[in-house]
C-alpha positions in Angstrom: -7.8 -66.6 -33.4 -6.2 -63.2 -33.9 -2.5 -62.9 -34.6 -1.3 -61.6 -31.0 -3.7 -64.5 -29.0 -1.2 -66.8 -30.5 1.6 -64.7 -29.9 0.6 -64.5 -26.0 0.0 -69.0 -26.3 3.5 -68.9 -27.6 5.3 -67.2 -25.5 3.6 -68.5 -22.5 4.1 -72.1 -23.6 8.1 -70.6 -24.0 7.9 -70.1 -20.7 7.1 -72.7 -19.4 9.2 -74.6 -21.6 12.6 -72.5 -20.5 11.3 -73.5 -17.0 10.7 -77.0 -17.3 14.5 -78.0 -19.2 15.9 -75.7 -16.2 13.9 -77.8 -13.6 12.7 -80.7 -15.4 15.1 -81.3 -17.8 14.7 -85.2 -18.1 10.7 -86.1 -17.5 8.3 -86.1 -20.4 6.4 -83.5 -19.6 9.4 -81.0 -20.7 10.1 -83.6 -23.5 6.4 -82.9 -24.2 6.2 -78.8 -24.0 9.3 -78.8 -26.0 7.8 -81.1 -28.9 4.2 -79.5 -29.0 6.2 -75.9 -28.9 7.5 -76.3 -32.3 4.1 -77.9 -34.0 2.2 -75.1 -32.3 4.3 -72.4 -34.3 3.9 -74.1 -37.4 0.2 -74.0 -36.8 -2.6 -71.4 -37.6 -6.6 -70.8 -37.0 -8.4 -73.9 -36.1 -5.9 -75.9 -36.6 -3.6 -73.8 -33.5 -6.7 -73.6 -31.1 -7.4 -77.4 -31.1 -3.6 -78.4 -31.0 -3.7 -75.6 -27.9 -6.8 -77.2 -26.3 -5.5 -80.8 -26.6 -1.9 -79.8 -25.3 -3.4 -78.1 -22.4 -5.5 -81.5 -21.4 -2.2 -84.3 -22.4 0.1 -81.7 -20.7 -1.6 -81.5 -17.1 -2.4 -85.4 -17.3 1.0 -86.4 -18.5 2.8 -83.8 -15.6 -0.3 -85.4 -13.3 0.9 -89.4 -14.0 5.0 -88.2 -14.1 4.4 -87.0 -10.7 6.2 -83.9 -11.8 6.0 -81.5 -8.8 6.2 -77.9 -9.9 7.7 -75.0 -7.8 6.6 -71.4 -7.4 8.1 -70.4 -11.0 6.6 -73.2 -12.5 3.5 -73.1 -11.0 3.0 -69.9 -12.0 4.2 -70.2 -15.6 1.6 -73.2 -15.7 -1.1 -71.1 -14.7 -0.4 -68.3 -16.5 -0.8 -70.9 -19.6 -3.5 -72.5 -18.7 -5.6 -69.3 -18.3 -5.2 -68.7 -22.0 -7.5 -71.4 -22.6 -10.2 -68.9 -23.0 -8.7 -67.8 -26.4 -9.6 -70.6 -27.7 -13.6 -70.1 -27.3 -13.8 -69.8 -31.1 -13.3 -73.2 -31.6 -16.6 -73.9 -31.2 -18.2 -70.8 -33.3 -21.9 -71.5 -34.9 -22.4 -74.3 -31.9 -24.7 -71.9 -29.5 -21.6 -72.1 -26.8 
């Protein structure tokens, strides 16, 4: 993954995080962001796109179960996120996908 894919993840997840303790301070989906924010920093190659990948799946099942109901800002911050998936399509290098 190059260097400013990650920076783009990182400040979306940010984002979202600054959103969520404004909006959401107390559920465990911002408990959640806010925890997987700092181990994605620490993070590189491989390593970063699979802890990205598996956040984006626990995050949006977790939010799902909490019941969390997001408004416009949030919504869009989540999206924004979400769309960055695609970064991570070299995960699966050498595999034909």
């Amino acid at each position: 993954m190059k260097d400013e894919d990650k920076t783009k993840i990182i400040n979306a997840v940010t984002n979202l995080s600054t959103a969520l303790k404004k909006y959401h301070p107390n559920t465990e989906t911002c408990n959640y962001v806010e925890i997987t924010l700092t181990e994605l920093k620490k993070k590189d190659g491989k390593a970063f796109t699979g802890a990205f990948l598996y956040f984006l799946t626990k995050a949006s099942m977790l939010r799902t179960s909490e019941n969390v109901g997001l408004n416009d800002t949030e919504s869009k911050l989540w999206h924004k996120m979400s769309a960055l998936k695609n970064l991570g399509n070299d995960f699966f290098f050498g595999m034909g996908l």
